[in-house]
BAGUVEX-85815 format. One record per residue (C-alpha): y, z, x. Coordinates in steps of 0.25 Angstrom, whole numbers, plus 5000, padded with zeros to 4 digits. Example, Ala and Ser with C-alpha at 12.3 -4.5 7.8 and 13.67 -1.06 7.14 Angstrom:
// BAGUVEX-85815
{y 4982	z 5031	x 5049}
{y 4996	z 5029	x 5055}
// end
This chain:
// BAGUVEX-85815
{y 5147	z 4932	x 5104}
{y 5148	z 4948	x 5102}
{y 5154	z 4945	x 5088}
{y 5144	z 4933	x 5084}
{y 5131	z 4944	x 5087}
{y 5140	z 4954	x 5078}
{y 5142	z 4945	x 5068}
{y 5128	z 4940	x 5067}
{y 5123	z 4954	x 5067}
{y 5132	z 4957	x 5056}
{y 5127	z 4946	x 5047}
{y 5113	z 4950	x 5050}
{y 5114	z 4963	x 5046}
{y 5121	z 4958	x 5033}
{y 5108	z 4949	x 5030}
{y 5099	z 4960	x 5035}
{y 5105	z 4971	x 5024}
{y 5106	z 4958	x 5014}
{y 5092	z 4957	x 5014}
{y 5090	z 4973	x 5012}
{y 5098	z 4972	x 5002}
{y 5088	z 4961	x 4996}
{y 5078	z 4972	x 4996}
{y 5073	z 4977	x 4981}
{y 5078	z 4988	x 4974}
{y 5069	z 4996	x 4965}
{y 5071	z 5002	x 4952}
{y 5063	z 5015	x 4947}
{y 5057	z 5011	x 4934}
{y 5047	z 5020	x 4931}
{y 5041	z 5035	x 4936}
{y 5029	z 5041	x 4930}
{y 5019	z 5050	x 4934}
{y 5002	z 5048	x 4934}
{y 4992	z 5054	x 4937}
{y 4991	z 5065	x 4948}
{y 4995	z 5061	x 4962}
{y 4997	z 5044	x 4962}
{y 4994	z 5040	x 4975}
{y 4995	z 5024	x 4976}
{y 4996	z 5016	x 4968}
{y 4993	z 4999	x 4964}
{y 4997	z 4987	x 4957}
{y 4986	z 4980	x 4952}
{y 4987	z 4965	x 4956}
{y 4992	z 4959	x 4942}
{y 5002	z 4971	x 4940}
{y 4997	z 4978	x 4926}
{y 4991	z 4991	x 4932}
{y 4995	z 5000	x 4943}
{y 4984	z 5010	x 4948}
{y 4989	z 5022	x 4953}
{y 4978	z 5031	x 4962}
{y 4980	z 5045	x 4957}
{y 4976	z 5054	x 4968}
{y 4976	z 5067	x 4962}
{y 4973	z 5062	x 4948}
{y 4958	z 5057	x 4952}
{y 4962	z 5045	x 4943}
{y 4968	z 5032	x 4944}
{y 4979	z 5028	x 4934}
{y 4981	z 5014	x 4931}
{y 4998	z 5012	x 4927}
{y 5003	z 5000	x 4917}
{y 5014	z 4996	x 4925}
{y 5021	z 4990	x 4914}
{y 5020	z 5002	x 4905}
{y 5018	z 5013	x 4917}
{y 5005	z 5017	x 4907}
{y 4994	z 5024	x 4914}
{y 4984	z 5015	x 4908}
{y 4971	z 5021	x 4915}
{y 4968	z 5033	x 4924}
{y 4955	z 5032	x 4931}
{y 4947	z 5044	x 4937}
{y 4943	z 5041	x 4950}
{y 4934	z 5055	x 4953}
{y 4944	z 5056	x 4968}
{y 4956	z 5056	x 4973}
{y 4962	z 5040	x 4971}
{y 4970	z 5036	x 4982}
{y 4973	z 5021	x 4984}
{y 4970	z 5009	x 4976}
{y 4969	z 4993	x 4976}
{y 4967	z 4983	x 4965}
{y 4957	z 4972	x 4967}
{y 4964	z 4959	x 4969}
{y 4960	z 4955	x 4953}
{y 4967	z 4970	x 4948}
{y 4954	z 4971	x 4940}
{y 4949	z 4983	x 4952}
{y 4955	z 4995	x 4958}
{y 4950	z 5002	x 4972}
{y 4953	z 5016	x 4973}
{y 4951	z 5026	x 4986}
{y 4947	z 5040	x 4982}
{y 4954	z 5048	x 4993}
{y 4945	z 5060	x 4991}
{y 4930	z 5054	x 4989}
{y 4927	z 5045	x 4999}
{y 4926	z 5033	x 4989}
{y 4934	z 5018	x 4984}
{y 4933	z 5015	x 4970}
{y 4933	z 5004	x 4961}
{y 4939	z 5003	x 4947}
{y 4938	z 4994	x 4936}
{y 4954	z 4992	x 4931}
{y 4952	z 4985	x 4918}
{y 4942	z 4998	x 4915}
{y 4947	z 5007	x 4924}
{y 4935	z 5012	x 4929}
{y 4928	z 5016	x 4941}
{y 4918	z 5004	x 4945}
{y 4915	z 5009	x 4960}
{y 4915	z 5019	x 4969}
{y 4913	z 5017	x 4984}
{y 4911	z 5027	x 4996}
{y 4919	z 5025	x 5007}
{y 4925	z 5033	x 5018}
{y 4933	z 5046	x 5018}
{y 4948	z 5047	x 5012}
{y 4948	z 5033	x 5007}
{y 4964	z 5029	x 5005}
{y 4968	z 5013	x 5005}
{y 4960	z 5005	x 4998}
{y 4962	z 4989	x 4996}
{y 4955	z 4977	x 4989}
{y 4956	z 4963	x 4999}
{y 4964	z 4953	x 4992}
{y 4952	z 4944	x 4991}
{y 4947	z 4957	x 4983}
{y 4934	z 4957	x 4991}
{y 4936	z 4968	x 5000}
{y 4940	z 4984	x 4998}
{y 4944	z 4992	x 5010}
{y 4946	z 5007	x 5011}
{y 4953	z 5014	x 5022}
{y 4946	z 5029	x 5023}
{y 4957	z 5038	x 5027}
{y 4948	z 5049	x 5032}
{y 4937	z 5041	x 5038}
{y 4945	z 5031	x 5045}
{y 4938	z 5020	x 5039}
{y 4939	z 5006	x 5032}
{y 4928	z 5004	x 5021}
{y 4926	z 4991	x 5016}
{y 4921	z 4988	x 5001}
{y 4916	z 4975	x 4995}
{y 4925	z 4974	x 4982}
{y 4914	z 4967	x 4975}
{y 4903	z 4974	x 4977}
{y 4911	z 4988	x 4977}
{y 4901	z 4991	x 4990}
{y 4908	z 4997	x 5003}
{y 4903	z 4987	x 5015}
{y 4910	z 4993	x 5028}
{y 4917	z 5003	x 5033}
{y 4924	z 5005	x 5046}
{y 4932	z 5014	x 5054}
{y 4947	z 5011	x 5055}
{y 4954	z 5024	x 5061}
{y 4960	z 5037	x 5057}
{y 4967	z 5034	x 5045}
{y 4965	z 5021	x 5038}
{y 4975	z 5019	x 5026}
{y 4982	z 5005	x 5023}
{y 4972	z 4994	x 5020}
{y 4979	z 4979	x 5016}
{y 4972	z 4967	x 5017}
{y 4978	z 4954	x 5019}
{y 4981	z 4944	x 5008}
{y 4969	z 4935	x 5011}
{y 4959	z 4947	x 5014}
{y 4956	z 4942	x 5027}
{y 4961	z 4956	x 5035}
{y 4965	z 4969	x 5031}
{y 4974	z 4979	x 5037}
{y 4970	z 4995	x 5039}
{y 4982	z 5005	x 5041}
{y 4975	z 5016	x 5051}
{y 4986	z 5027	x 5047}
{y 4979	z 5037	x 5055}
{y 4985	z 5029	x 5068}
{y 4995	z 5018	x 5069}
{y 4987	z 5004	x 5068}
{y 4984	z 4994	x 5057}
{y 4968	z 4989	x 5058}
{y 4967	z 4973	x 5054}
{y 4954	z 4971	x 5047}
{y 4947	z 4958	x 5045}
{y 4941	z 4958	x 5032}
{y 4934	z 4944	x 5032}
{y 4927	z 4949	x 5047}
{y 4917	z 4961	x 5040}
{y 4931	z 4971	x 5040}
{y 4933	z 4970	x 5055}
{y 4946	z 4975	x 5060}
{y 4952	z 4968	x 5070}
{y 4964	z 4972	x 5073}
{y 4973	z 4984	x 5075}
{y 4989	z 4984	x 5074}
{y 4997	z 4994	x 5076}
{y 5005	z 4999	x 5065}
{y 5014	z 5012	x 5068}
{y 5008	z 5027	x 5066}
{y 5004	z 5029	x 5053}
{y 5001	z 5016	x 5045}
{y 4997	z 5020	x 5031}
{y 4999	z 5006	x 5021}
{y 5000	z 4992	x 5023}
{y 5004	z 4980	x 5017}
{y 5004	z 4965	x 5020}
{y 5015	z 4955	x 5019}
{y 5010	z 4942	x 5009}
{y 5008	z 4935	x 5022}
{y 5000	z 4944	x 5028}
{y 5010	z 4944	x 5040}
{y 5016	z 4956	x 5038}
{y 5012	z 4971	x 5036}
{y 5019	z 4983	x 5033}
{y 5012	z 4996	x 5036}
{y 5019	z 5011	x 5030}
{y 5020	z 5020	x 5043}
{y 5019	z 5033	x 5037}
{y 5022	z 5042	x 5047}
{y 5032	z 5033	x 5054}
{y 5039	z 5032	x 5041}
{y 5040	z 5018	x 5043}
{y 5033	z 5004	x 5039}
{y 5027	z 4995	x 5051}
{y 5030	z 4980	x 5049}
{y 5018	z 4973	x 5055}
{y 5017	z 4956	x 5059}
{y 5002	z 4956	x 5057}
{y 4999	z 4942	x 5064}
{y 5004	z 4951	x 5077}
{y 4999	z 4964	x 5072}
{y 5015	z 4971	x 5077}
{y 5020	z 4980	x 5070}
{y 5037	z 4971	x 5068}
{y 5043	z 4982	x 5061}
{y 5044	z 4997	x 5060}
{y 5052	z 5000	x 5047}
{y 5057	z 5013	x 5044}
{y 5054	z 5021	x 5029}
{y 5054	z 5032	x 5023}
{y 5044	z 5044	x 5029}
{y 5031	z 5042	x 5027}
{y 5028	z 5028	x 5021}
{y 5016	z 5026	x 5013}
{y 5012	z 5015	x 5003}
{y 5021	z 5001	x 5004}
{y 5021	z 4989	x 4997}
{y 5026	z 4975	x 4999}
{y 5035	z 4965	x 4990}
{y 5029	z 4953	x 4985}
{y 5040	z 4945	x 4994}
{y 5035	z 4956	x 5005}
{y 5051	z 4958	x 5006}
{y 5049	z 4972	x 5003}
{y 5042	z 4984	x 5008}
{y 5041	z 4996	x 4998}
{y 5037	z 5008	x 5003}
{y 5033	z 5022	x 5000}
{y 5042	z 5031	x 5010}
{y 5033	z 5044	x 5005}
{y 5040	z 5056	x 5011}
{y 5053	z 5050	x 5009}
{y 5049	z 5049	x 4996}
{y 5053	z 5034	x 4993}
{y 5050	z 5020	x 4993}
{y 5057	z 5012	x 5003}
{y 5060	z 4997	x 5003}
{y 5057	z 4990	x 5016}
{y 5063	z 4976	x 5016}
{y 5056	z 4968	x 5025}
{y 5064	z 4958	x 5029}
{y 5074	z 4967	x 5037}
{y 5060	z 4977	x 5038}
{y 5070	z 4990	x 5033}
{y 5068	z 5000	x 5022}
{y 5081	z 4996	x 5013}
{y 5080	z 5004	x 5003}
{y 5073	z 5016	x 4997}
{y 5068	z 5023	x 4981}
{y 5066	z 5038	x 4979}
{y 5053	z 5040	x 4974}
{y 5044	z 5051	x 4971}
{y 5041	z 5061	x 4983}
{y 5031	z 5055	x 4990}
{y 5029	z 5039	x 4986}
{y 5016	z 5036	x 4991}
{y 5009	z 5025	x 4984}
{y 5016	z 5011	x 4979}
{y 5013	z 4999	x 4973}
{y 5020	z 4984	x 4970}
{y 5020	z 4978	x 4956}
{y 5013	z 4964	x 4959}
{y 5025	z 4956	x 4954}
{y 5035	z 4965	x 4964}
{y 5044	z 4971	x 4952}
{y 5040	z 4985	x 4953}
{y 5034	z 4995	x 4964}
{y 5027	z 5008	x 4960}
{y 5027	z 5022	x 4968}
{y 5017	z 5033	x 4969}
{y 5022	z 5048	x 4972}
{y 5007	z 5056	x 4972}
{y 5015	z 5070	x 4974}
{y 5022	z 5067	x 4959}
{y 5013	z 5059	x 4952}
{y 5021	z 5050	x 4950}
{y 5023	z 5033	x 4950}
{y 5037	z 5027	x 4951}
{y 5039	z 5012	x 4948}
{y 5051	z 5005	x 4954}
{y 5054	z 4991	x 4948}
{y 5059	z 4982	x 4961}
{y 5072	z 4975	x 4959}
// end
């Protein structure tokens, strides 16, 4: 019996490493610098441009990801911090870190169209999937503002806690999720009830980005101080993994299959790969000091990197 419980352990740890070794691998493609300090960055939904948030640079820069071209750079008058496309990829919604404001550009012309007040230290920002909704989570305030994506008009705002960050919603924009990084909870929010929270789920200290499986069952939250990513069930609201990282995890992203976590481990400075099967980081990629923002080409062939402290952006194609 002592040998048969061996043996079984033995061939379960074979599959187990099997299945890491199943993981991608990346391959560094490119490296080039952009504007002053790059702070995130996103795909836009049908993949022809990348919209990089130049902190320091006041400016957004719009990148060809076929020919790494900077094609536009658009002054913003502020500090850019975090960006989301519209559904249709024809808007972008930029945070201004320093002037209390959202705004809204017009991709094709790469202009300005609005500018909308909202509360101090404004960081995530993200468009519902049904494009109807914008919500902004005010660092500083510790507040939700909620804007009408068609009429560009702010029609609530709320408190949330100290330290509101991570924003997703879930695919059929009937909820969204609110990472309060100030504390060690997760706010479920229901959009189609006037943006009432109704529920709080306990995420670790520390949660600062979050993503959703394709199912909506399953979300992954980086704790940044905990140096480690939280797997939660969300039809229980428990936390069923903690898995360990690098130090200090910041942006991640999740494979189309949802078989692969990609994470910015920023004081470590690299990118981990969190297979999610076996919910362990299996391999890891030097990056620039201090990776902080990523994003995941639609069709899941490459992943970009942010390093603000070099200016730089690093594109890895995933094999």
């Amino acid at each position: 019996m002592r040998l048969l419980s061996r043996l079984l352990f033995i061939l379960l740890a074979i599959a187990l490493a099997t299945i890491a070794v199943a993981a991608p691998t990346l391959k560094l493609v490119k490296s080039f610098r952009v504007p002053y300090g790059p702070k995130s960055l996103r795909f836009s939904p049908d993949g022809r441009i990348v919209a990089v948030d130049c902190l320091y640079g006041h400016q957004v820069a719009l990148i060809d990801p076929v020919t790494y071209v900077l094609v536009k750079k658009i002054p913003v008058g502020g500090e850019p911090v975090e960006c989301c496309f519209t559904p249709d990829g024809k808007e972008l919604w930029v945070t201004l870190y320093n002037r209390k404001q959202v705004l809204c550009m017009d991709v094709a012309k790469g202009v300005v169209t609005a500018r909308i007040e909202v509360g101090r230290v404004p960081k995530v920002v993200e468009v519902s999937p049904d494009g109807r909704w914008v919500y902004v989570a005010n660092w500083e305030s510790g507040s939700l503002s909620v804007i009408d994506a068609h009429t560009k008009m702010a029609v609530k705002a709320f408190s949330v806690g100290r330290i509101p960050r991570g924003i997703v919603f879930t695919h059929d924009s009937r909820f969204a999720y609110i990472a309060i990084m100030g504390g060690a909870q997760i706010l479920k929010i229901d959009v189609t009830a006037g943006h009432k929270v109704v529920g709080r789920i306990e995420s670790g200290i520390t949660p600062r980005h979050l993503v959703l499986s394709h199912d909506d069952r399953a979300m992954f939250v980086s704790n940044n101080l905990a140096n480690s990513v939280s797997r939660i069930d969300t039809t229980t609201g428990k936390i069923i993994r903690r898995i360990r990282v690098g130090k200090m995890p910041r942006t991640i992203a999740l494979s189309k299959d949802d078989s692969t976590l990609f994470v910015c481990n920023y004081e470590s400075g690299n990118l981990g790969i969190v297979d999610t099967v076996t919910n362990r980081q299996v391999r890891i990629y030097r990056t620039r000091v201090h990776p902080i923002g990523t994003t995941l080409q639609p069709d899941g062939k490459a992943i970009w990197v942010s390093s603000y402290r070099t200016s730089t952006i690093q594109v890895f194609d995933i094999q």
